[in-house]
C-alpha positions as CSV (number, residue, x, y, z in Angstrom):
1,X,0.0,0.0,0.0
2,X,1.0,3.4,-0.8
3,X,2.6,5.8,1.5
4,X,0.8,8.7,0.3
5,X,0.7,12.1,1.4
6,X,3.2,12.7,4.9
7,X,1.0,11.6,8.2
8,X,2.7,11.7,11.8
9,X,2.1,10.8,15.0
10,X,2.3,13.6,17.8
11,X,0.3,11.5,20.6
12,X,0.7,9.7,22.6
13,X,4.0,8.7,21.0
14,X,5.8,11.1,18.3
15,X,6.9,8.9,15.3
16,X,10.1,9.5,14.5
17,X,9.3,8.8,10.7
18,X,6.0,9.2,8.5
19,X,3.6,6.6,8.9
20,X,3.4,4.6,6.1
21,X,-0.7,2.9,5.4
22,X,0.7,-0.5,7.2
23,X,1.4,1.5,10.2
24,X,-1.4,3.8,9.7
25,X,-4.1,0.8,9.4
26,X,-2.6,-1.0,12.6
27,X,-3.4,2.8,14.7
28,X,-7.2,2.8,13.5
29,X,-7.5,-1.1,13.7
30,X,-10.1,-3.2,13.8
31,X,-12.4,-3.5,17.0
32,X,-12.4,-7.0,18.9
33,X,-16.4,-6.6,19.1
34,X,-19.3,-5.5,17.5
35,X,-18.1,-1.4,17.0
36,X,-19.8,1.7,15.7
37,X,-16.6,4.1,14.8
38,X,-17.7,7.5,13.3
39,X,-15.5,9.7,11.2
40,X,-15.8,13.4,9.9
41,X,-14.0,16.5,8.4
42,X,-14.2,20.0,9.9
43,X,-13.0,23.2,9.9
44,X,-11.2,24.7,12.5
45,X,-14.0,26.7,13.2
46,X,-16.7,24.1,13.1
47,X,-18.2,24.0,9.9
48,X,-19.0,20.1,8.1
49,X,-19.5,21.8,4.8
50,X,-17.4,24.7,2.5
51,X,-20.0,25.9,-0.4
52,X,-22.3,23.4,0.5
53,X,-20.2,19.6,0.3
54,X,-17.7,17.9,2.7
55,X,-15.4,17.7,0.1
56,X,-14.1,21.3,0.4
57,X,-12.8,20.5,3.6
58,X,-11.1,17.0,2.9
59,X,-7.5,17.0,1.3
60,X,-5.4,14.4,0.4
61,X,-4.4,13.4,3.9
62,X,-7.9,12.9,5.3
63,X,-9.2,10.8,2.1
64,X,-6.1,8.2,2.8
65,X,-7.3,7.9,5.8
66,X,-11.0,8.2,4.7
67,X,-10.1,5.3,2.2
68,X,-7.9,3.2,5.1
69,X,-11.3,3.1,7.5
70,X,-13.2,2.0,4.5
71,X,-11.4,-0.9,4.0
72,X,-11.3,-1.5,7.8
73,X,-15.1,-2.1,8.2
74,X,-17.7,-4.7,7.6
75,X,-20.6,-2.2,7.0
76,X,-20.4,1.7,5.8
77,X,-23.3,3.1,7.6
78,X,-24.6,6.5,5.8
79,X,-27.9,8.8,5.8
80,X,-30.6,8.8,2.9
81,X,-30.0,12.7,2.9
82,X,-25.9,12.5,2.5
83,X,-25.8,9.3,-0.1
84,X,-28.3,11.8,-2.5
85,X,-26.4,15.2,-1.4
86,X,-22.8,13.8,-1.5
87,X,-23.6,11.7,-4.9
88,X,-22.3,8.5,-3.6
89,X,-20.8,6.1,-5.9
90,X,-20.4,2.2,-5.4
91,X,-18.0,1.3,-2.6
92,X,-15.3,0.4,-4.3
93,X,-11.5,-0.1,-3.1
94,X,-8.1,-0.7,-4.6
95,X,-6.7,-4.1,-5.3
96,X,-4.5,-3.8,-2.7
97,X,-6.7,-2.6,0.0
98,X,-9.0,-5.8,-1.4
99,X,-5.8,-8.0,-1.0
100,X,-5.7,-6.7,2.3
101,X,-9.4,-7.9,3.4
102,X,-8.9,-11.3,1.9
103,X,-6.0,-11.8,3.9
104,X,-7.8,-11.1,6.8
105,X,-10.8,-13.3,6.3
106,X,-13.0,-10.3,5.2
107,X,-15.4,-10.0,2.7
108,X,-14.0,-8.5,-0.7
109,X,-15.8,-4.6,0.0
110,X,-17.8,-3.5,2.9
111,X,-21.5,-3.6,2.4
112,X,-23.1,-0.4,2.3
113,X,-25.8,0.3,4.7
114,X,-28.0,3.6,4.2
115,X,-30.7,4.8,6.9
116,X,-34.2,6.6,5.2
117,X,-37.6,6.6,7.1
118,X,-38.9,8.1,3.6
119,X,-37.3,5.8,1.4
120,X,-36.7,8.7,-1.1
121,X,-33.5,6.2,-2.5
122,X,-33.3,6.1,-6.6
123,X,-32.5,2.7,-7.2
124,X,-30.5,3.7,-10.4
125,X,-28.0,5.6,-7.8
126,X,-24.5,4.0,-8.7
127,X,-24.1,3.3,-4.7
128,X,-27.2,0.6,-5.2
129,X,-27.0,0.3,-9.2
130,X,-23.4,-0.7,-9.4
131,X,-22.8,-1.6,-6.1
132,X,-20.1,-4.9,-5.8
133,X,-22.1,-6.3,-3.0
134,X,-26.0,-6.1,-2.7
135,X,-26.9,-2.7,-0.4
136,X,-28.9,-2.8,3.3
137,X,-31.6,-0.1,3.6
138,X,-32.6,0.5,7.4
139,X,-35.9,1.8,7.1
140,X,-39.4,1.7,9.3
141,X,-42.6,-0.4,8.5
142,X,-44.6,2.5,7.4
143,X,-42.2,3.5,4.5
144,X,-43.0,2.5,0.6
145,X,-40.2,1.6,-1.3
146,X,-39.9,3.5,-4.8
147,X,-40.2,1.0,-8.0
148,X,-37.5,-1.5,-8.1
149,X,-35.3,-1.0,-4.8
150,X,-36.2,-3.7,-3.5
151,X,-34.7,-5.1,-7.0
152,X,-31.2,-3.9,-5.9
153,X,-30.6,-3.0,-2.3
154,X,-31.8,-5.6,1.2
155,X,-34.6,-3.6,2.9
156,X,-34.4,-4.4,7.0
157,X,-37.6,-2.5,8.6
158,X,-37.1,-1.7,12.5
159,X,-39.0,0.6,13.9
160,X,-43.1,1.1,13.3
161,X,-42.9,5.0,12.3
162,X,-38.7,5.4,12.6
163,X,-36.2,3.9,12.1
164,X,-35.0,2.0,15.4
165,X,-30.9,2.6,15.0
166,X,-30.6,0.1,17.7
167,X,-32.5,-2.6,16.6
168,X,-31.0,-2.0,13.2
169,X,-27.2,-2.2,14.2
170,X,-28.5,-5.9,16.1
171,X,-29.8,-6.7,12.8
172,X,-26.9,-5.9,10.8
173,X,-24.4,-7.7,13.4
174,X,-26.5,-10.7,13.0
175,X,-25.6,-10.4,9.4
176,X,-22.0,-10.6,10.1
177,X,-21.6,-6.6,9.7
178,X,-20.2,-6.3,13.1
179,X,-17.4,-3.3,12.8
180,X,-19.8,-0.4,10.7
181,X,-18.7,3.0,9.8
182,X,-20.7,6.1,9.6
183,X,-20.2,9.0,7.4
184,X,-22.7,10.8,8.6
185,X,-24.7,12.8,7.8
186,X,-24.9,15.6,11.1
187,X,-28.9,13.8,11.8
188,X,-27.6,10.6,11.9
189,X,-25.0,11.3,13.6
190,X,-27.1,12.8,16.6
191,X,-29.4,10.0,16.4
192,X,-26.6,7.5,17.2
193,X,-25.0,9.4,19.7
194,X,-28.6,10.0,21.3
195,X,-29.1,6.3,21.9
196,X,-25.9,6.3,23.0
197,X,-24.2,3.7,19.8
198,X,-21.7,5.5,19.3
199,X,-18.0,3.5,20.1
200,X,-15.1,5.9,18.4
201,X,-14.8,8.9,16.6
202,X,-12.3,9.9,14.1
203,X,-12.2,13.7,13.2
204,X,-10.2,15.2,10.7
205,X,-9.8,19.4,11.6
206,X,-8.7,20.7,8.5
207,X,-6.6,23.6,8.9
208,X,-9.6,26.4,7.2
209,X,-12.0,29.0,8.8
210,X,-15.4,28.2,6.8
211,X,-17.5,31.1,8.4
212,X,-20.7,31.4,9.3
213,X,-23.3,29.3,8.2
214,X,-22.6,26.0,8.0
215,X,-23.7,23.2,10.3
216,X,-22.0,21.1,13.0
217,X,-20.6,17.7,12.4
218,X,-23.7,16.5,14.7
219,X,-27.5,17.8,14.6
220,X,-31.0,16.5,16.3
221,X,-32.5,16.6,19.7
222,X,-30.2,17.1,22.8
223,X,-29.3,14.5,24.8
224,X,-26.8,13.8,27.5
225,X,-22.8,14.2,27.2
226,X,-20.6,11.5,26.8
227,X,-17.1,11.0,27.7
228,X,-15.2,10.5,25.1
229,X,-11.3,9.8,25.6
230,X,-8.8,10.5,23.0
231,X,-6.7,7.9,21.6
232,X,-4.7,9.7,19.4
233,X,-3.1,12.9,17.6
234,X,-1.8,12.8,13.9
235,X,-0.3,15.7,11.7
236,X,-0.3,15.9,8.1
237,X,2.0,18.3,6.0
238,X,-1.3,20.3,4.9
239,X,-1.5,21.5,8.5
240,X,-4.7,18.7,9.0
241,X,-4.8,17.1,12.1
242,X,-6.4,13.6,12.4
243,X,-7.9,12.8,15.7
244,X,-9.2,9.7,17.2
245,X,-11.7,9.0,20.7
246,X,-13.0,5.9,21.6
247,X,-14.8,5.0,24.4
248,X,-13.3,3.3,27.6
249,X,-12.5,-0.1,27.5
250,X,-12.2,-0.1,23.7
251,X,-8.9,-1.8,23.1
252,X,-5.9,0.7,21.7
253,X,-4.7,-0.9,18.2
254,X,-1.4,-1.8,17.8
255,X,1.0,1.1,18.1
């Protein structure tokens, strides 16, 4: 795997050298349990979004690592409202990154999971249309599916009027997807901290004041604080800074 762009350690442990993706994928890891990590870019002044996208905060730096936790996880966990917004494609990873997973006993690519309680999903979407390995859709048994997405994507309902996040993670790790990642958006990201899922959280603070305007990384009702501990503190020549929290008792990776 590809060094890519220059990635340090400052904490707990300065590295001496860049980090190389070996050393970089033993830091995130992969959980011993069923895990719900959660990763974002933001500015330095809070924002989720420059000129409306994500992607006007993310540089080279944060997508290698973006791309490293992709290949880390069993399920990529994202909102109805970010998989339209953002345009996902298929998930989709290098052949070495694919090398990687088979060597580990993994299936070839994640399996992408996407939460709607409208079920406003177009099935001819390249994230369900192309996707490598059939699509999940959490959903609630008073949504309609739209003609033919049933055709390409698993519908799980949990929930009689929302979706039940809980009851959909138990679902999903009964299916094997046992170590998911969320992308967000900000509303599902509340929701899951709200009923108190969340596990880890990987923030990427890219070195930019967006302004006013934008949004937080997290949106919804209130709910209580969490303690969060942090794990660890990387640098990347941009100026980014990749930070990781996990819960307590969530075992360090490999350092």
């Amino acid at each position: 795997m590809s060094a890519g762009s220059p990635i340090s350690r400052l904490w707990p442990a300065p590295s001496p050298t860049p980090l190389d993706d070996t050393e970089l994928t033993a830091l995130y890891g992969r959980a011993v349990g069923p895990h719900l990590r959660v990763n974002f870019v933001t500015s330095v002044d809070g924002a989720v979004t420059v000129d409306g996208y994500s992607a006007g905060l993310s540089g080279e730096p944060d997508k290698r690592v973006f791309g490293l936790l992709r290949m880390l996880c069993d399920g990529l966990l994202v909102a109805a409202g970010t998989l339209r917004h953002e345009g996902y494609n298929a998930v989709r990873l290098s052949g070495p990154r694919r090398a990687w997973r088979r060597a580990q006993g993994l299936a070839e690519y994640p399996t992408l999971v996407v939460v709607s309680g409208s079920l406003a999903l177009d099935p001819a979407q390249a994230a369900f249309a192309d996707a490598p390995v059939r699509p999940v859709v959490l959903t609630h048994a008073a949504a309609e599916a739209p003609p033919g997405l049933t055709e390409v994507a698993d519908l799980v309902r949990c929930g009689t009027d929302r979706v039940d996040l809980a009851a959909g993670l138990a679902e999903l790790r009964r299916r094997g997807l046992g170590q998911l990642l969320c992308e967000g958006g900000p509303h599902l990201f509340g929701a899951l901290t709200a009923a108190d899922l969340v596990d880890e959280v990987c923030l990427t603070v890219a070195p930019l004041l967006a302004g006013a305007g934008p949004g937080r990384i997290t949106a919804g009702d209130p709910g209580p604080h969490r303690e969060l501990p942090l794990r660890h503190v990387l640098a990347a020549a941009d100026g980014s800074l990749m930070l990781r929290y996990a819960r307590d008792g969530v075992p360090a990776p490999a350092a």
